[in-house]
C-alpha positions in Angstrom: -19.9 22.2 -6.0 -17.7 20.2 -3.3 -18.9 17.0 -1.7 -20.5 19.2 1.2 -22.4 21.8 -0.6 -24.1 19.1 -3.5 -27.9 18.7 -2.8 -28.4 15.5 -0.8 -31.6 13.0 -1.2 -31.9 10.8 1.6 -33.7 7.6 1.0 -35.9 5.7 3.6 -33.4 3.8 4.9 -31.3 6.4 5.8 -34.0 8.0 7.7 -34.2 4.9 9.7 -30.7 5.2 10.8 -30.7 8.8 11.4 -34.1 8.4 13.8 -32.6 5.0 15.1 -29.4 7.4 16.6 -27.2 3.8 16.0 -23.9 4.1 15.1 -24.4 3.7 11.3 -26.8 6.5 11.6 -24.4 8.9 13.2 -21.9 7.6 10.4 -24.3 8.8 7.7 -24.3 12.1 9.7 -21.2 12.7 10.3 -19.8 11.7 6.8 -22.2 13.8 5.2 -22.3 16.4 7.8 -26.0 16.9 7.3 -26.7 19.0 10.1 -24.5 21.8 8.9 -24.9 21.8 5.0 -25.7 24.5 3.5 -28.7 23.5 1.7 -31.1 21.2 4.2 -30.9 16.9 3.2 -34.3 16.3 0.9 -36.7 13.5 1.4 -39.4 12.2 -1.4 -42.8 13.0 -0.1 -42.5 8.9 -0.7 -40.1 7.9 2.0 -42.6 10.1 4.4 -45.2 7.8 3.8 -43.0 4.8 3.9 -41.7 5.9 7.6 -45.4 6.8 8.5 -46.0 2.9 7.8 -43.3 1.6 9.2 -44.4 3.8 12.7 -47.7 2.2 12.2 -46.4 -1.4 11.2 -44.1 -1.6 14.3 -46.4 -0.2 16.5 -44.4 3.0 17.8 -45.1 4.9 20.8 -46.0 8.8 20.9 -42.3 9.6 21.6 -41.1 8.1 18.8 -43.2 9.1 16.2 -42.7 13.2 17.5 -38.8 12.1 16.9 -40.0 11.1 13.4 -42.3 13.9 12.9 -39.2 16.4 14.4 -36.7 14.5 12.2 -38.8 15.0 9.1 -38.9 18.7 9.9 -35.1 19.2 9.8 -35.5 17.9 6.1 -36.9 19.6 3.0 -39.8 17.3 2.0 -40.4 17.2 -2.2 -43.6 16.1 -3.8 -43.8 13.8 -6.7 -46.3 15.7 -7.9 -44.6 18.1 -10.3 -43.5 17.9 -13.8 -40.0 17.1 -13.2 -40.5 14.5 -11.2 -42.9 12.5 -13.1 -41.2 13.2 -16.4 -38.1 11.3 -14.4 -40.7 8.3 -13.4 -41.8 7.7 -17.2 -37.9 7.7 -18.2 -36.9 5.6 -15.6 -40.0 3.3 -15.5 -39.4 2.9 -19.2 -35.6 2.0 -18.8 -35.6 -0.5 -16.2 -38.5 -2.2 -18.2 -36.7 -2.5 -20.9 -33.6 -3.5 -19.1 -36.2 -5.9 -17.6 -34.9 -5.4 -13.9 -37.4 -5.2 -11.6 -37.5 -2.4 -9.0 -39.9 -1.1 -6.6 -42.8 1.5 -7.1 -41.4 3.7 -4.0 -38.1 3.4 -5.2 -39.0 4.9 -8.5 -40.4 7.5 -7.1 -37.4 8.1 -4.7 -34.9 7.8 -7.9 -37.3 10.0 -10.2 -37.0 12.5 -7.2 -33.5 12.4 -7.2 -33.1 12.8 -10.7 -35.4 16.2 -10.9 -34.1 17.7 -7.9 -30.4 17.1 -9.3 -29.3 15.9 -5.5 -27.3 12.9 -5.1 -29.1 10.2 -3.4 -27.4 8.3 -0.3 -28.5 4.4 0.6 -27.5 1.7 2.5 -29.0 -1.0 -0.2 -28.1 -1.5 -3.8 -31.7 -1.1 -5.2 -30.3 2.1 -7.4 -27.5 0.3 -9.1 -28.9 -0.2 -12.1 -29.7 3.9 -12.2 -26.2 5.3 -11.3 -24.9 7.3 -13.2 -27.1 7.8 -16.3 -30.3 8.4 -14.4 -28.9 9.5 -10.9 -25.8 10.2 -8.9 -26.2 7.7 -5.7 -23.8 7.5 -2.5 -24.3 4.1 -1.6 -23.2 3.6 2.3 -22.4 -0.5 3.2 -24.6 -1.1 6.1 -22.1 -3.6 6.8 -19.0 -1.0 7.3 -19.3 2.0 9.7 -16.8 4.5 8.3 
């Protein structure tokens, strides 16, 4: 599979950009041409609830939480409840443990997610580093360079 056809996993931060429109956002889009791959960018059911909190958190208006909502609709949304997916927790809960490197309980999920779907995941932060390549294949974007 080329770069454009592999199965992409967007994590929240991403998402931000993309629904922010700034110009790291349409970086991300256009580098990864996401409105035209043939197979739809996935989300964790995880990074929905984290976006649903941030709405709530900052205290968005009705227009931009129907752009979230409408944004989240051009994605495929996967659940972390399934067998996959929470075989790919355990492993990678059990690794970084005993790697002692502390990571995030959303961020598990989001990698375990990854890892059972077979996408790649793209981020702007380095959270993942310790999981590329032996539990995930991650396209880390520097928020600090727009390509």
């Amino acid at each position: 599979m080329s770069s454009s056809e592999s199965l992409l996993l967007l994590d929240t931060n991403v998402v931000v950009h993309l629904l922010r429109d700034n110009s790291l956002g349409r970086s991300i889009d256009s580098r990864f041409d996401l409105r035209n791959r043939p197979e739809r960018p996935l989300v964790s059911v995880v990074t929905v609830g984290e976006l649903l909190a941030l709405a709530e958190k900052l205290g968005w208006g009705l227009k931009k939480k129907a752009r979230l909502q409408e944004l989240v609709r051009e994605l495929v949304v996967v659940d972390v409840n399934s067998q996959p997916v929470l075989e790919a927790y355990a492993s990678i809960d059990s690794f970084l443990r005993g790697q002692g490197r502390p990571v995030g309980q959303n961020d598990m999920w989001i990698a375990a997610t990854a890892r059972a779907t077979g996408a790649t995941l793209v981020t702007t932060d380095k959270d993942f580093d310790p999981l590329d390549p032996r539990f995930l294949q991650r396209s880390w974007i520097d928020p600090g360079r727009v390509q």
